[in-house]
Residue, then its C-alpha position, 0 to 999 in steps of 0.5 A: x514216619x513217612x507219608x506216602x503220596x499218592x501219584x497222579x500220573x501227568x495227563x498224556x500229550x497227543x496231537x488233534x490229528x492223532x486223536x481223531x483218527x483214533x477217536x474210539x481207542x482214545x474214549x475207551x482209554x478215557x472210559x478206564x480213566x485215563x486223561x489227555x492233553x490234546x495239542x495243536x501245533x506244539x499248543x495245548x488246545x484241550x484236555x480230556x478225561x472222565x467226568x468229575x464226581x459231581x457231573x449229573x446226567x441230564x434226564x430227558x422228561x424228568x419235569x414232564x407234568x411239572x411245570x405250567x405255563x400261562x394261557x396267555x403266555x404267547x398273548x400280549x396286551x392291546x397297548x404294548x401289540x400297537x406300540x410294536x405294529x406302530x413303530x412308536 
């Protein structure tokens, strides 16, 4: 019985330069899922693809309303206000 194995394709090499002179092809390729080695000089400096399942988008506001601060927050007490003004 043989098994087949899925193939990963190797990520595609492409230089910084050629990269950012061609930013908007290289992110909708990226968007398809496709994945790329960025290098510099012959050297790997970077690699990019799409966002692994577990990548969660930040909500904006999303603890609005939840979190509370002390009204003294930005108060600090008599002694530790004159050891600062102090220097000691």
């Amino acid at each position: 019985m043989t098994q087949s194995r899925q193939q990963i394709p190797s990520p595609r090499r492409v230089g910084v330069r050629e990269f950012r002179g061609n930013l908007t092809s290289f992110l909708k390729q990226v968007e398809d899922g496709q994945r790329f080695v960025l290098t510099s000089h012959h050297k790997v400096v970077a690699e990019i693809g799409p966002p692994s399942a577990g990548v969660v988008m930040r909500k904006p506001g999303a603890l609005r309303g939840k979190i509370k601060v002390a009204d003294d927050f930005d108060g600090l007490p008599a002694d530790v206000l004159k050891s600062m003004e102090d220097g000691t």
